[in-house]
N, C-alpha and C positions, 0 to 999 in steps of 0.2 A: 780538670773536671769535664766530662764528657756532658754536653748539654739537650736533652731532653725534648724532641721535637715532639709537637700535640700532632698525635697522630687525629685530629678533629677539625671540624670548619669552625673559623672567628667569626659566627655569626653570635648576636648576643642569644644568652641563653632563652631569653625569651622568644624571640622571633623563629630559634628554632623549633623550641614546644609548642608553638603555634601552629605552626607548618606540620609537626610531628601529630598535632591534634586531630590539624583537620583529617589528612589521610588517614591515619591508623585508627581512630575513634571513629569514622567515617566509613571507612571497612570494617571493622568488628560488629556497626550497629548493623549495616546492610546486612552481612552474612551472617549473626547469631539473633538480628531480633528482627528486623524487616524481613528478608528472606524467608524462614520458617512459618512465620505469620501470614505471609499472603499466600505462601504455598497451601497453607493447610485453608486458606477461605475460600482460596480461587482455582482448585485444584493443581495440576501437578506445574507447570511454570507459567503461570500468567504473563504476558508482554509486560506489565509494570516491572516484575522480576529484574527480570533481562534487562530493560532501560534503566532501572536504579542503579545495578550493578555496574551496567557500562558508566555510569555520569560519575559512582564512584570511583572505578577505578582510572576513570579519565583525570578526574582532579587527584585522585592518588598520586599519577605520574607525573603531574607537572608540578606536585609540590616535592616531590622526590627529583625532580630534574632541576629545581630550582638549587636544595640543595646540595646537590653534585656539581650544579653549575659554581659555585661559590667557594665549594670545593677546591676544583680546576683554575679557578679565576685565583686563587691566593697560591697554587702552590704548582701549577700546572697539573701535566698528565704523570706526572711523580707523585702526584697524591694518591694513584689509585694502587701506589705498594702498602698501604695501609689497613686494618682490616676494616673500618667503616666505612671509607668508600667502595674498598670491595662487596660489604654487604650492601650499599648503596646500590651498588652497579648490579647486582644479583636482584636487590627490590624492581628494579626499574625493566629487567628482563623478565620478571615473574609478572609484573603487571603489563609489559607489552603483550606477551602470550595473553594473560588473560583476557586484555582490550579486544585482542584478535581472535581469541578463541569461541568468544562469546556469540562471536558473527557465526562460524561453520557451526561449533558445537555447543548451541546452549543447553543440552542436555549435562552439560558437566561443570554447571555454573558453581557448586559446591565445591568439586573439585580446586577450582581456579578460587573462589575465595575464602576457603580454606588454605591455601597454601598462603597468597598474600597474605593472608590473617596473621599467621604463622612467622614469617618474617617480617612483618611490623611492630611484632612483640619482642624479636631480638633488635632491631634496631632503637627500639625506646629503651631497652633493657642495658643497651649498650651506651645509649648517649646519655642515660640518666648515671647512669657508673660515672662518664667521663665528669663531667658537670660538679659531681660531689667529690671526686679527687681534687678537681680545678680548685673549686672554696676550700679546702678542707687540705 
């Protein structure tokens, strides 16, 4: 019988949804309800804008590094032939760019947390799949 490795971190399930919360819930509220809100009071990108978005996607990356880190730490650099560390590894690139793009180009602050947005939604999408195979 050929035995079945979790292509997932043995973090308990909760402490990952935590971690999944703050970043992903924390970028979806910046870039669909903060975002559009202070654009439309304060004109077209108020400085609040731009520092919100940085502070989120800063705490984005370090709870996406945490979980990469734990990753790594149970199974080494072999973890990342897997597909959720690869999307891992793709989240933490989309959010570096963004971290840094924000600095030259805050004119394309939508851009950048739109895309984050967007792969935070397959990473819950993905780990909530794994989670209910696990019980189930």
């Amino acid at each position: 019988m050929v035995q079945k490795q979790a292509p997932f971190i043995r973090l308990s399930g909760i402490t990952l949804m935590l971690l999944q919360t703050l970043w992903c819930g924390g970028i979806w509220i910046v870039a669909y309800l903060v975002n559009p809100v202070l654009v439309q009071a304060g004109g077209r990108y108020p400085d609040i804008v731009i520092m919100l978005s940085q502070v989120m996607i800063g705490l984005a990356l370090v709870c996406t590094g945490i979980v990469l880190a734990f990753c790594l730490a149970e199974r080494g650099f072999k973890a990342l032939r897997y597909a959720y560390e690869k999307l891992l590894a793709a989240v933490m690139a989309a959010q570096a760019i963004g971290f840094i793009g924000l600095v030259y180009l805050p004119a394309m602050i939508d851009v950048f947390l739109a895309v984050i947005a967007l792969l935070a939604v397959f990473v819950v999408i993905y780990s909530v799949q794994h989670l209910r195979e696990e019980k189930g």
